[in-house]
C-alpha positions in Angstrom: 111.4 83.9 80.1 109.6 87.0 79.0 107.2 84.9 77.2 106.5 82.7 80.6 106.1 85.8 82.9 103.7 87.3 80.3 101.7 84.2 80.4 101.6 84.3 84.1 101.2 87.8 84.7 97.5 87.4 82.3 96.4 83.5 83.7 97.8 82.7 86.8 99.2 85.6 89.0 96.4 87.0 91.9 97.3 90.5 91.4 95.2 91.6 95.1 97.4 94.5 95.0 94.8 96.9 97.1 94.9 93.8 99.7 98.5 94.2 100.0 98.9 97.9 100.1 95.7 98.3 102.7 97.4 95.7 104.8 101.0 97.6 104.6 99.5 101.1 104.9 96.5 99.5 107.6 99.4 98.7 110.2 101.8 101.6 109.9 98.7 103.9 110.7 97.6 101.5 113.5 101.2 101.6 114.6 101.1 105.5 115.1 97.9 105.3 116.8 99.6 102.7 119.5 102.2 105.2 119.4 100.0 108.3 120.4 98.2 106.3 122.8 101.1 105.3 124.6 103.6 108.5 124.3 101.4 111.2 124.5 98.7 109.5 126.5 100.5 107.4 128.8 97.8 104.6 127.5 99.9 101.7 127.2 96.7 99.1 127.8 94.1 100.8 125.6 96.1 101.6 122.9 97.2 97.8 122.9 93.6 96.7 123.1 93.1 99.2 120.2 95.8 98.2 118.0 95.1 94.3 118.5 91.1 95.0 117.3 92.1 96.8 114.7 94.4 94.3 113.3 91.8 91.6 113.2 89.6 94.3 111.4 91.8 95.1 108.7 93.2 91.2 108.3 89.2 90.3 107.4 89.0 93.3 105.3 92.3 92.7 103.4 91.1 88.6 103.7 87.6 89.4 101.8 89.3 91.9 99.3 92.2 88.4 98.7 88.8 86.4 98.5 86.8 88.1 96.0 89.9 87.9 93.8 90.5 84.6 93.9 86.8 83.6 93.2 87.3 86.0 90.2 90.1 84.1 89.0 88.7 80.6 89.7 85.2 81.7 88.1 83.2 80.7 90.9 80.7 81.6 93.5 81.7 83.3 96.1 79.0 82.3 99.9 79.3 85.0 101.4 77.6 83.7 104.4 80.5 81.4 104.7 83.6 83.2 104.2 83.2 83.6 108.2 84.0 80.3 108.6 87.8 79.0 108.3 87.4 75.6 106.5 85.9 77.6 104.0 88.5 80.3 103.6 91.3 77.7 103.9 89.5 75.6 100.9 89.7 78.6 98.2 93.6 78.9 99.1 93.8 75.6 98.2 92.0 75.2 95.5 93.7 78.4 93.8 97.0 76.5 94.9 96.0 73.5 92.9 94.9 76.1 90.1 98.7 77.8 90.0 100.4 74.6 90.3 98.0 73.0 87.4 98.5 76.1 85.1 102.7 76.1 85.5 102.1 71.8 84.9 100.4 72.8 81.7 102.3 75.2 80.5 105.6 73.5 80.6 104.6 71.1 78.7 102.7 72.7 76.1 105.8 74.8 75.5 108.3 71.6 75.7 109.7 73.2 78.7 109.4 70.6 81.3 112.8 69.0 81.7 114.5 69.5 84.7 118.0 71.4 82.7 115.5 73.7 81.0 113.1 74.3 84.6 116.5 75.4 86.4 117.9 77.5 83.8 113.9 79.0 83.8 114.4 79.6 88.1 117.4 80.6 88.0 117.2 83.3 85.0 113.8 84.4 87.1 115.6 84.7 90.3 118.6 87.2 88.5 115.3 89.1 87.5 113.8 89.2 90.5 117.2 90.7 92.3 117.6 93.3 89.8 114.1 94.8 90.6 114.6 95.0 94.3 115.9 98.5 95.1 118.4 98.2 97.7 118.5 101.2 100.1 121.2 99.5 102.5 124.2 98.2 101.2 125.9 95.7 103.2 129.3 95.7 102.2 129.6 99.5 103.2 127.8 99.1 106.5 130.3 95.8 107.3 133.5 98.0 106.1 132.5 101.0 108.2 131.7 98.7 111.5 135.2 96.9 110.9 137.2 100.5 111.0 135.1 101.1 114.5 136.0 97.3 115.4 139.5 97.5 114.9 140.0 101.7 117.2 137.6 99.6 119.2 140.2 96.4 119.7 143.0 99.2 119.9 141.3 101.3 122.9 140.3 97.7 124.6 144.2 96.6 124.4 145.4 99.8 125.8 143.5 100.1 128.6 143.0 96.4 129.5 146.0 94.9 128.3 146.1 92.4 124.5 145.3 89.3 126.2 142.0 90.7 128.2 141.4 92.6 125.6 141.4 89.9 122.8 138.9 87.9 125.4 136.4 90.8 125.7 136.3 91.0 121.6 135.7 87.3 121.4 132.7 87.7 123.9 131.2 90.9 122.5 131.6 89.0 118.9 129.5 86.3 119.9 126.9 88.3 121.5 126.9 90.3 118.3 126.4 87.6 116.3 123.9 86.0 118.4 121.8 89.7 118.4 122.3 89.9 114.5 120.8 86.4 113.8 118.1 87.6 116.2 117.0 90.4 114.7 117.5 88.8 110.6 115.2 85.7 112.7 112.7 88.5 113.8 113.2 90.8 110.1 112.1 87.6 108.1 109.3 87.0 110.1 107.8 91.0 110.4 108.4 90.7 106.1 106.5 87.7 105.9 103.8 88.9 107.9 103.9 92.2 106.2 103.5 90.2 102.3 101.0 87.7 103.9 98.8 88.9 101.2 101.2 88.4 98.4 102.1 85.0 98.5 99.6 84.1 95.5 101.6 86.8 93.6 104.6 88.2 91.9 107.8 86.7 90.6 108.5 84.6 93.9 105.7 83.2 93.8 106.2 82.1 90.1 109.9 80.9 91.3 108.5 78.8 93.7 106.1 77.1 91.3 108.6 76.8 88.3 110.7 74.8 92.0 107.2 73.1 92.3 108.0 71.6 88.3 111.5 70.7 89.3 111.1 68.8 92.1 108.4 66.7 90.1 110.2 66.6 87.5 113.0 64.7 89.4 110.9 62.4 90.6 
């Protein structure tokens, strides 16, 4: 394993860190200035217009930074008179997609490595790896115990004042609007973190996960 992410790390991964951070840090501040517009100024359409420019500013810089890297890595050219244009933007992701899914190809089997057993033990071992290094500020199994101690004074209150079988009604309703708001807001989480790692999905060990799946999924063909 340590061998294979060593490998990847030095020949395959697209390190565009400054891409990533700039693109983070680039929205935050853009979110502050929206902010300022709109409390302080009362400037909800100019700070909107602003925001939405800016965006689109920062996604080309971030885009050309995620461009000149990959060119790097593929050892070509880069035209800059056509990285304006999306057919040409869209090709270099997919040739460096081929690249990363040709170097994993090779590398299994130069290292005897590409049976489907070994690929899974490979993903799975990576995946243990990968959880270990994510620092988990929230911790769901307190958050769900406390909410359960204010679900059941809640239920308690509820069949005191409304009576147990009103009361166990009204729990089952506000349970499935609480369910439908949580799935909402995990929908609309996912979604903000993808958009937030848009310029690391050529990198780091998900990436390698989902090429090592890549393997399998030949593999079992």
């Amino acid at each position: 394993m340590e061998k294979l992410i060593y490998q990847y790390n030095k020949n395959c991964n697209l390190t565009s860190k400054s891409a990533n951070r700039l693109w983070k840090m680039g929205q935050v501040i853009i979110l502050l200035i929206f902010s300022i517009f709109y409390i302080l100024y009362k400037e909800f359409l100019i700070g909107f217009c602003i925001s939405i420019i800016s965006i689109l500013i920062l996604y080309f810089i971030c885009t050309y930074i995620e461009i000149v890297k990959i060119c790097n890595k593929l050892q070509i050219n880069l035209e800059k008179k056509k990285i304006y244009k999306r057919g040409y933007r869209r090709g270099l992701y997919e040739e460096f997609n081929i690249f990363q899914k040709k170097w994993i190809t090779d590398y299994c089997k130069q290292n005897k490595i590409d049976k489907i057993e070994k690929l899974k033990l490979l993903r799975e071992e990576l995946e243990r790896k990968q959880d270990n290094s994510i620092i988990k500020y929230i911790d769901p199994i307190i958050i769900g115990t406390l909410l359960l101690s204010v679900w059941e004074v809640l239920v308690q209150k509820m069949s005191e004042k409304f009576g147990t079988m009103n009361a166990i009604i009204i729990c089952t309703m506000l349970a499935v609007i609480l369910s439908i708001v949580i799935g909402w807001l995990r929908k609309e989480w996912q979604e903000q973190k993808d958009f937030m790692s848009i310029f690391n999905r050529f990198s780091g060990y998900n990436r390698l996960s989902n090429l090592l799946l890549y393997r399998i999924l030949k593999t079992n063909r």
